[in-house]
C-alpha positions as CSV (number, residue, x, y, z in Angstrom):
1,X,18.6,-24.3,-2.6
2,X,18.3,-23.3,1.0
3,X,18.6,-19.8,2.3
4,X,19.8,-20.6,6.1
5,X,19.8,-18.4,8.8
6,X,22.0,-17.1,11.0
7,X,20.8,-18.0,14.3
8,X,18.9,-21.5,14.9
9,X,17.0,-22.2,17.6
10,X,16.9,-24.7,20.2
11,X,14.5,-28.2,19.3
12,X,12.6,-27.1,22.5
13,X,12.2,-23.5,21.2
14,X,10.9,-25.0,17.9
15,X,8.6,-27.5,19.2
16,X,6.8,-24.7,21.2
17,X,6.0,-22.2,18.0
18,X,5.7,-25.4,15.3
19,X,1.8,-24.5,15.0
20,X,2.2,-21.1,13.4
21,X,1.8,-21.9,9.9
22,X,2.0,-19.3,6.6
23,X,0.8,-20.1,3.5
24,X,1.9,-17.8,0.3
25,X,0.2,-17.1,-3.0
26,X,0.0,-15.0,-6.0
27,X,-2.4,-14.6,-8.7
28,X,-2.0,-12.3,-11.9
29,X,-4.7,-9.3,-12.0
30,X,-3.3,-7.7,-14.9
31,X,-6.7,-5.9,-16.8
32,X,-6.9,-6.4,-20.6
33,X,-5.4,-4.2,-22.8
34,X,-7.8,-1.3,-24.2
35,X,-9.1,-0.9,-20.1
36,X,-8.4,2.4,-19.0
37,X,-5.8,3.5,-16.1
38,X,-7.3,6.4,-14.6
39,X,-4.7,7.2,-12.6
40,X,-2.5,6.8,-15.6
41,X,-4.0,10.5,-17.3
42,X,-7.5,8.4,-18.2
43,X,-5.8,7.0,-20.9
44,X,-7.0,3.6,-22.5
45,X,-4.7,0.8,-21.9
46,X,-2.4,0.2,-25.6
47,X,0.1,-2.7,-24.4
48,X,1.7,-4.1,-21.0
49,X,5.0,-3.8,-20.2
50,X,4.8,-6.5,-17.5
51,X,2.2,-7.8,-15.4
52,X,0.7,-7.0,-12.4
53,X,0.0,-9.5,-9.5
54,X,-1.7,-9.5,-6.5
55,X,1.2,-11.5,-3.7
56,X,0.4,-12.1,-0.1
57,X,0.6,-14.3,2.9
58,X,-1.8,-16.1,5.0
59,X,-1.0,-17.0,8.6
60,X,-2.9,-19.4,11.5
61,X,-2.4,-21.0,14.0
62,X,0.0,-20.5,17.2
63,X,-1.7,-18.6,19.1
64,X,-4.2,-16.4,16.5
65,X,-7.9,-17.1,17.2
66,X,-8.2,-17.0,13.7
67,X,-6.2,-16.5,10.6
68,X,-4.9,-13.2,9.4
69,X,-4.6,-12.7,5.3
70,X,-2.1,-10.0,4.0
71,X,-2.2,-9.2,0.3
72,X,-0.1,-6.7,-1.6
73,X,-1.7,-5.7,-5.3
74,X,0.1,-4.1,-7.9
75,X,-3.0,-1.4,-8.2
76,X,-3.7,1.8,-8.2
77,X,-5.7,2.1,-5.5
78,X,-9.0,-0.3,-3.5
79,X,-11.7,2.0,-2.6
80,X,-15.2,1.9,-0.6
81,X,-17.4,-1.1,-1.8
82,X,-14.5,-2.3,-3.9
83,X,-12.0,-2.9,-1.2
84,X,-14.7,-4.6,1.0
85,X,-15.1,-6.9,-1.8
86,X,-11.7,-8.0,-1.4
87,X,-11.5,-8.4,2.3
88,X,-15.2,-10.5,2.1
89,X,-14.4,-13.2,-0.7
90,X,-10.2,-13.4,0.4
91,X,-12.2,-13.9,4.2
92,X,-14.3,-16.3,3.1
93,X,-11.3,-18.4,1.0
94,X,-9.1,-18.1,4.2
95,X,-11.9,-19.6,6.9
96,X,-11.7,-15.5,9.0
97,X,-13.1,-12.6,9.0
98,X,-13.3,-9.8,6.6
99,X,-11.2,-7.2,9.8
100,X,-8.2,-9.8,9.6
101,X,-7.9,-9.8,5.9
102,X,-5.4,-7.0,5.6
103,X,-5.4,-5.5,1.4
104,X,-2.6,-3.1,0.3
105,X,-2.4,-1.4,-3.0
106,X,1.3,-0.6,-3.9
107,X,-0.3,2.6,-6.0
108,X,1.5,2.5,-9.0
109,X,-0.4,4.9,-11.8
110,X,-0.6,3.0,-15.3
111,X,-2.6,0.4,-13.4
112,X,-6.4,-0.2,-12.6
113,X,-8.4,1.7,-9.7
114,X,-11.1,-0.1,-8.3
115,X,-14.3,1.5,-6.8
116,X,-17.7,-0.2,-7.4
117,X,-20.2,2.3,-6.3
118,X,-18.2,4.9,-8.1
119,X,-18.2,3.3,-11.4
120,X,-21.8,2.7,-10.9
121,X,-22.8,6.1,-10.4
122,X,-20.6,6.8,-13.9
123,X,-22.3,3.9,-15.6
124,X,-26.0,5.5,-14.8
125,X,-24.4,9.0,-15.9
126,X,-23.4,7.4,-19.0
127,X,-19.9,9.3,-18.5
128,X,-16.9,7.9,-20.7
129,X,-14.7,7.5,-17.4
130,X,-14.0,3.5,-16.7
131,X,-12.7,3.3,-13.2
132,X,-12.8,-0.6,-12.8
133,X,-14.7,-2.6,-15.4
134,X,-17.0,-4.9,-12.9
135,X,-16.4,-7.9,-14.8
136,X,-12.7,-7.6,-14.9
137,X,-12.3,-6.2,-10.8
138,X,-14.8,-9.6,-10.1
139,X,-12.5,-12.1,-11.8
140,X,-9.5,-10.5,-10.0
141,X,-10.7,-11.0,-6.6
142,X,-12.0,-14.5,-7.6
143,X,-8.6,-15.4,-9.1
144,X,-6.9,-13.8,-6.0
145,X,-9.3,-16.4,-3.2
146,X,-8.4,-19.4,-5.6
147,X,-4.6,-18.8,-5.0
148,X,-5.4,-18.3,-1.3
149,X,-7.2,-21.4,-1.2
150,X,-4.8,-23.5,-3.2
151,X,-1.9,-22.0,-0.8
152,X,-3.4,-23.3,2.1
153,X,-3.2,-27.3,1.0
154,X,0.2,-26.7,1.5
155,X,1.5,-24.5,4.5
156,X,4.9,-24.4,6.1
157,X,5.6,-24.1,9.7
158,X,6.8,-20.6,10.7
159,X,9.2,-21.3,14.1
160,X,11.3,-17.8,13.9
161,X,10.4,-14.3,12.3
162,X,13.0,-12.2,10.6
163,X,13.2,-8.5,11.3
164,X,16.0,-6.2,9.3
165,X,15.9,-3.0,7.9
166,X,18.6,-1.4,5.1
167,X,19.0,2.1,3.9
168,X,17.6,3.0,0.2
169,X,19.5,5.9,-1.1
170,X,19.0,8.5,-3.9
171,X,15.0,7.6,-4.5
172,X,12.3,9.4,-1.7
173,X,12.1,13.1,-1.0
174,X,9.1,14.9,0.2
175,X,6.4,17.1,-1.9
176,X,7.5,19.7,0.7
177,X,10.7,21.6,0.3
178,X,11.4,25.2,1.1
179,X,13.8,27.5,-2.0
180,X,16.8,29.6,-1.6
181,X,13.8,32.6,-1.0
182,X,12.3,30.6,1.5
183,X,9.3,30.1,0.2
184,X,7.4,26.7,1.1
185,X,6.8,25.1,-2.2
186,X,5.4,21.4,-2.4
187,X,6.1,21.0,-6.2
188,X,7.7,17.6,-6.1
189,X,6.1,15.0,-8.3
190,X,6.4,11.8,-9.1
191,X,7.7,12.3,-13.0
192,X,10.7,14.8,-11.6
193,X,10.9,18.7,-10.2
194,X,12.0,21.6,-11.3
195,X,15.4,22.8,-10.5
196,X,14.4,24.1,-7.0
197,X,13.2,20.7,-6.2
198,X,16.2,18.8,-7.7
199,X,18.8,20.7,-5.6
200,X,16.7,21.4,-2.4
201,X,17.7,18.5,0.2
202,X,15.1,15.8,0.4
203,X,12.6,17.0,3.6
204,X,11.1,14.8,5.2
205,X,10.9,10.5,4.7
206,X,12.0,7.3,6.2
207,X,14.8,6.1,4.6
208,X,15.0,2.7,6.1
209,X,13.5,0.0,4.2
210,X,11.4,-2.3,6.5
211,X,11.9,-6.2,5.6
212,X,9.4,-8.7,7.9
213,X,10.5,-12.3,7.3
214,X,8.9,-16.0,8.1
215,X,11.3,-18.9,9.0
216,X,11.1,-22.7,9.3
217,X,13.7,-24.3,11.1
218,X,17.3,-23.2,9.4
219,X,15.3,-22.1,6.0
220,X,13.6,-18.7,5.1
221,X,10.1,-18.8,3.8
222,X,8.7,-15.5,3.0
223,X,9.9,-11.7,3.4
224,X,7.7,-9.0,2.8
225,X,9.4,-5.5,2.3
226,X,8.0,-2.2,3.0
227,X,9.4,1.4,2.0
228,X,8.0,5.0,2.0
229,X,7.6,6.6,-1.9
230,X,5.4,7.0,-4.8
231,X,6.4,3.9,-6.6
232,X,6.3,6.3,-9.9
233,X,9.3,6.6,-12.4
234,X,7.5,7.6,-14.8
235,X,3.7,7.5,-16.3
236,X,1.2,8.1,-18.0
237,X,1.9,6.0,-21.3
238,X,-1.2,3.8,-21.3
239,X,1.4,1.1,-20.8
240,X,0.2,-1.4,-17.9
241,X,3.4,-1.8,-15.7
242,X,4.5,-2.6,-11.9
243,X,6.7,0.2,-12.2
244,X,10.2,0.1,-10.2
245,X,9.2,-1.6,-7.4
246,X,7.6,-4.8,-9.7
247,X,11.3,-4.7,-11.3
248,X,12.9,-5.1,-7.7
249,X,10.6,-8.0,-6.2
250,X,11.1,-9.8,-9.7
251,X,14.4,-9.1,-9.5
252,X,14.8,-10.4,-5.8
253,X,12.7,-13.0,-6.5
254,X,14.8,-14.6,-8.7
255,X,17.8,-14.4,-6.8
256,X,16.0,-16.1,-3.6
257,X,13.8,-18.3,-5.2
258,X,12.5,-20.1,-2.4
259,X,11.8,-17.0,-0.1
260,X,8.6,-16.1,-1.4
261,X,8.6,-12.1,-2.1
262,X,6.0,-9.3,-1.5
263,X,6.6,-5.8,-1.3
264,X,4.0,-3.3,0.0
265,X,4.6,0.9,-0.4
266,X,4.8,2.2,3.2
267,X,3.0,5.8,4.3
268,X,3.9,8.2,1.5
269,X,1.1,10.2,0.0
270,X,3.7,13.5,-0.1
271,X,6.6,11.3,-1.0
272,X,7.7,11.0,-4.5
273,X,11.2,10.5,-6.5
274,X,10.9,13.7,-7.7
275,X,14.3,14.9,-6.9
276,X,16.1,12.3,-8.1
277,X,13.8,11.7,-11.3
278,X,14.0,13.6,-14.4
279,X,11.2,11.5,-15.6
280,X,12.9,9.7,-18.4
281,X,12.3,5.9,-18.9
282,X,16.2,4.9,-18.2
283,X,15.5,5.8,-14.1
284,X,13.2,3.5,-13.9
285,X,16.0,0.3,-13.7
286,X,18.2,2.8,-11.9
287,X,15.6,2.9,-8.8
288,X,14.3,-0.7,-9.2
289,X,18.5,-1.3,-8.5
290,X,18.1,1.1,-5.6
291,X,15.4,-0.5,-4.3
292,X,16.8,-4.1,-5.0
293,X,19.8,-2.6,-3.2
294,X,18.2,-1.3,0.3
295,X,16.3,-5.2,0.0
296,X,19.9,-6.7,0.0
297,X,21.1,-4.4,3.2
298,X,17.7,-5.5,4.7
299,X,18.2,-8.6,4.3
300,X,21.8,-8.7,5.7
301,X,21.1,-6.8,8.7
302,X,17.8,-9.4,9.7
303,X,17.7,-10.8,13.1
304,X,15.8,-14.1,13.7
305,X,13.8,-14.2,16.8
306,X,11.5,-17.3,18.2
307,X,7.8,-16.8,16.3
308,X,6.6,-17.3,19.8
309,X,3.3,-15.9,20.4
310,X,1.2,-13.8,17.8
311,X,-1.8,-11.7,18.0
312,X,-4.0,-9.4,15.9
313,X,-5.8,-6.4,16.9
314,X,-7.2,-3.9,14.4
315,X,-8.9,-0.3,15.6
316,X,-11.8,1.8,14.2
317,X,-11.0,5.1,12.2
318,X,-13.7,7.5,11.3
319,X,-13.1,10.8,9.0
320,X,-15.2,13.1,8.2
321,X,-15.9,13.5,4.1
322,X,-15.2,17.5,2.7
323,X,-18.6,18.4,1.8
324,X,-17.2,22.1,1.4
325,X,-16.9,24.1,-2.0
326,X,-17.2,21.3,-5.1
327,X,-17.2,18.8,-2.7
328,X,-21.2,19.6,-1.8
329,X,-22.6,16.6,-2.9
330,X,-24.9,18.4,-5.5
331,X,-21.3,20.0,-6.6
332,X,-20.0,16.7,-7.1
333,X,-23.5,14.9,-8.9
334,X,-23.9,18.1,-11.3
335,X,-19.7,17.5,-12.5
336,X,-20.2,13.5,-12.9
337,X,-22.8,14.5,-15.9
338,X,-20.5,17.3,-17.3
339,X,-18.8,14.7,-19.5
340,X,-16.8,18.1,-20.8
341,X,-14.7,18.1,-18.2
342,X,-12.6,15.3,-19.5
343,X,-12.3,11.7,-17.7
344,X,-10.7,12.5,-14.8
345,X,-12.8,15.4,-13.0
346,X,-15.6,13.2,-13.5
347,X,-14.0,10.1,-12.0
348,X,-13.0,12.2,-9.3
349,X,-16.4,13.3,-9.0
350,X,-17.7,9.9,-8.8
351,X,-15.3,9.0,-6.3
352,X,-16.1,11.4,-3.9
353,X,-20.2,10.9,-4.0
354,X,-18.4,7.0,-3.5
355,X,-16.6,8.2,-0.2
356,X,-19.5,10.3,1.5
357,X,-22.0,7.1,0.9
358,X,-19.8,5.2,2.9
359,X,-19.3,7.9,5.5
360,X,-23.0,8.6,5.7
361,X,-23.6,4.8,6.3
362,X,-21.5,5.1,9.3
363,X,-18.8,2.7,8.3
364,X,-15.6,3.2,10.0
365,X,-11.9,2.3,8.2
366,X,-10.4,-0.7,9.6
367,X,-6.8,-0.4,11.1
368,X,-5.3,-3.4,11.7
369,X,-2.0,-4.7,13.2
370,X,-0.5,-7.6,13.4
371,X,1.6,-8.0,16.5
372,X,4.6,-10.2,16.8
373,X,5.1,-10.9,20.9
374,X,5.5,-7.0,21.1
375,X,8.9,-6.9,19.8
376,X,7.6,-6.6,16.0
377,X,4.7,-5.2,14.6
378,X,2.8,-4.8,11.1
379,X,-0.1,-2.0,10.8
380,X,-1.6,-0.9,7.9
381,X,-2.8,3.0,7.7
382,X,-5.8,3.9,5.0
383,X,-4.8,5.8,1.7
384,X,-2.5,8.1,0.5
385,X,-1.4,9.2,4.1
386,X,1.4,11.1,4.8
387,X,5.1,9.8,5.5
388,X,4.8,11.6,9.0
389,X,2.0,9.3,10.4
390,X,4.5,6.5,9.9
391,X,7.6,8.1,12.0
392,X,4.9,8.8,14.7
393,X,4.3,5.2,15.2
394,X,7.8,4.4,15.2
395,X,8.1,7.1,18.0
396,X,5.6,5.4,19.9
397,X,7.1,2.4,20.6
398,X,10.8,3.0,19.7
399,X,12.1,-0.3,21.3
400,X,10.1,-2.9,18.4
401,X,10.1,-3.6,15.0
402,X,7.1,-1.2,13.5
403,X,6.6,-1.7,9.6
404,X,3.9,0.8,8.4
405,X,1.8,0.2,5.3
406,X,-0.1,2.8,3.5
407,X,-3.0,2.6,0.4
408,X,-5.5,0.3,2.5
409,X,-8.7,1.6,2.4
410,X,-8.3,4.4,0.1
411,X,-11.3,6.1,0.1
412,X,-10.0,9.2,1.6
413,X,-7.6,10.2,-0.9
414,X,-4.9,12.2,0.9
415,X,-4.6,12.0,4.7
416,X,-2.2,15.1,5.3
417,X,-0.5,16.5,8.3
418,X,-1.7,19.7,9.8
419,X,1.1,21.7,8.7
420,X,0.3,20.4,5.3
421,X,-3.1,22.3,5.2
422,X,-1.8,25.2,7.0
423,X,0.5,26.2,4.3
424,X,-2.3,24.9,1.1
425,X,0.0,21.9,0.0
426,X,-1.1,22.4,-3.8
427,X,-1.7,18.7,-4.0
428,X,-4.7,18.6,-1.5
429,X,-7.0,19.5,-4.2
430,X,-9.5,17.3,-5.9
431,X,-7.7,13.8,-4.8
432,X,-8.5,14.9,-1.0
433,X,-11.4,13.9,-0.1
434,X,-11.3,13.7,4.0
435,X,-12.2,17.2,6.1
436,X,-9.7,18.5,8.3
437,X,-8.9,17.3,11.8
438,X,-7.8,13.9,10.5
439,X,-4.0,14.5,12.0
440,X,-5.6,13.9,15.7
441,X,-7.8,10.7,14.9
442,X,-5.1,8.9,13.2
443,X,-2.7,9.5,16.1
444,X,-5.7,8.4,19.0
445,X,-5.6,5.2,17.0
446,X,-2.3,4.3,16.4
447,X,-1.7,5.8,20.3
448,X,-4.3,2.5,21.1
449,X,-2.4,0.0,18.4
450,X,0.7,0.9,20.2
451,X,0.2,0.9,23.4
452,X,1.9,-1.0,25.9
């Protein structure tokens, strides 16, 4: 079966971008049951629901200097030492550098959360708390390169690229919302809202789901979709599980069977389905259908435009670690022995100490981007950022195709807006771990991504 598209290009036009080449893989990175989701309430892993995979794209050729690797993992979250694992061994599979190899965590909860220094400094406190078990994250990477490796024995030419975007309805609504009083609340979670949250209009997201596509000749190969939310029904139920948006790629999978399919969660650390969720496990298929649904419009509404030339540029972030309150790191060692505090304040402990090692060894966050001739463009932002980093790239350069990407490096933890911190969003507690005046350095970077 071939899906063709709707515009085909001259033989000239071909000829001249037939040395762009992707290569697509997959591996399974699903953890053994009886590992613990920390994310998911600490719990210890009882069953999976369905697996978890690790689904990605690597392109050469044409004019990149060297070749770029995009992976999308159906994790929690990549953090510090951890997520440079990654980027090293996928770097060293793909013949580039560890800057080009671009890793995205879709962030679902009853999944794994990998930081290697942090698990360390739990393993020498002899804490209960199992972020990653070493053995298990190591396999998972290795498993990850050999797909990589065994992709690119088999490549396919890339001559047009596919850019579409379709509206998802009735599934993201920001943390923020103001009552009837007028009070600012930002009580919108993942598992649902109260009623205030449910009837309050949705704030601020970006509806539009972002689909990038790769085509050979009058066949599609790959398309990678992108959309702002917590990819959360519900959680919590030490049941390993891809959540809704692992139900939609299946789902679209299966329907295209030869357009390989990844999905990636975009900017939307105060996004949630909260409004629309009342946390039951029958919304779960009802916002994988929604999802499925905004792929479809995506998908309809694609242009196809020559590959033509392709470059990659990636800038340097650096934020600034809280080291205020019980984030002093003496705060933060003292909590990672107080095993009474349960699983996940020392976890969170551990993960900070993790984050301010990095900082203090000067190592800035990667922000890469991969540029498509100027009229499409794929960056991807650190962490749990908020939703309104990625409209300010859009508004930067309004006349391309810009498809944001959160949970890269996601040490930080939150990366809110200013207004966020003005008025004490009640989620910037313990899982922010960046110091204020991040709002500024994010925008001088993507102001030097974008620039024309």
């Amino acid at each position: 079966m071939r899906i063709f598209l709707p515009v085909l290009l001259s033989l000239a036009t071909v000829a001249e971008a037939a040395e762009l080449e992707i290569a697509t893989f997959s591996a399974d990175v699903t953890p053994p049951v009886g590992h613990q989701l920390f994310t998911g309430g600490g719990k210890d892993s009882a069953a999976v629901e369905d697996p978890l995979f690790a689904r990605g794209f690597v392109l050469r050729g044409g004019t990149l200097e060297k070749p770029v690797v995009f992976v999308s993992v159906d994790w929690s979250e990549i953090r510090n030492d951890a997520y440079d694992r990654w980027r090293d061994v996928l770097a060293e599979a793909a013949g580039t550098d560890r800057v080009r190899v671009m890793v995205t965590s879709i962030h679902q909860h009853d999944t794994p959360l990998a930081d290697l220094a942090a698990q360390k400094i739990l393993a020498e406190a002899g804490a209960e708390t199992v972020l990653v078990d070493p053995d298990f994250h190591e396999k998972s990477v290795q498993s990850v390169a050999a797909a990589v490796k065994t992709a690119l024995r088999n490549p396919k030419p890339v001559t047009q690229i596919g850019i579409g975007e379709g509206e998802v309805k009735d599934v993201a609504s920001n943390r923020r919302f103001v009552d009837k009083q007028g009070k600012v609340s930002y009580a919108r979670g993942s598992g649902g809202s109260n009623l205030p949250g449910r009837i309050a209009p949705v704030g601020t997201i970006d509806p539009m789901l972002k689909m990038l596509s790769f085509g050979d000749e009058n066949r599609a190969v790959c398309s990678l979709s992108s959309y702002a939310t917590h990819p959360m029904s519900y959680y919590r139920t030490a049941r390993i599980s891809a959540d809704f948006p692992g139900m939609a790629r299946r789902a679209r999978q299966e329907k295209f069977p030869e357009v390989f399919q990844i999905y990636a969660s975009g900017a939307s650390g105060n996004v949630t389905v909260g409004k629309f969720n009342n946390g039951k496990p029958e919304m779960r298929p009802v916002f994988a259908q929604r999802l499925e649904d905004g792929m479809a419009a995506a998908w309809k509404n694609t242009d196809w435009i020559p590959a033509g030339e392709v470059t990659f540029r990636s800038e340097p972030l650096v934020l600034d670690p809280r080291i205020d309150g019980h984030f002093a790191p003496v705060k933060l060692r003292e909590r990672v022995k107080q095993g009474e505090l349960g699983r996940m304040k020392v976890g969170m402990a551990a993960l900070g100490l993790s984050w301010q090692a990095r900082c203090a060894a000067g190592q800035p966050i990667d922000v890469p981007m991969l540029d498509f001739g100027g009229k499409a463009k794929l960056i991807l932002l650190p962490a749990e950022i908020y939703v309104e980093y990625q409209l300010f790239a859009r508004e930067l350069d309004p006349d391309a195709f810009v498809m944001v990407v959160g949970y890269g490096e996601c040490g930080p933890g939150y990366i809110p807006v200013q207004r966020a911190l003005d008025e004490r969003d009640s989620n910037l507690g313990d899982w922010n771990w960046v110091a204020p005046g991040a709002e500024e350095k994010v925008h001088t970077v993507l102001r030097k991504l974008l620039a024309k």
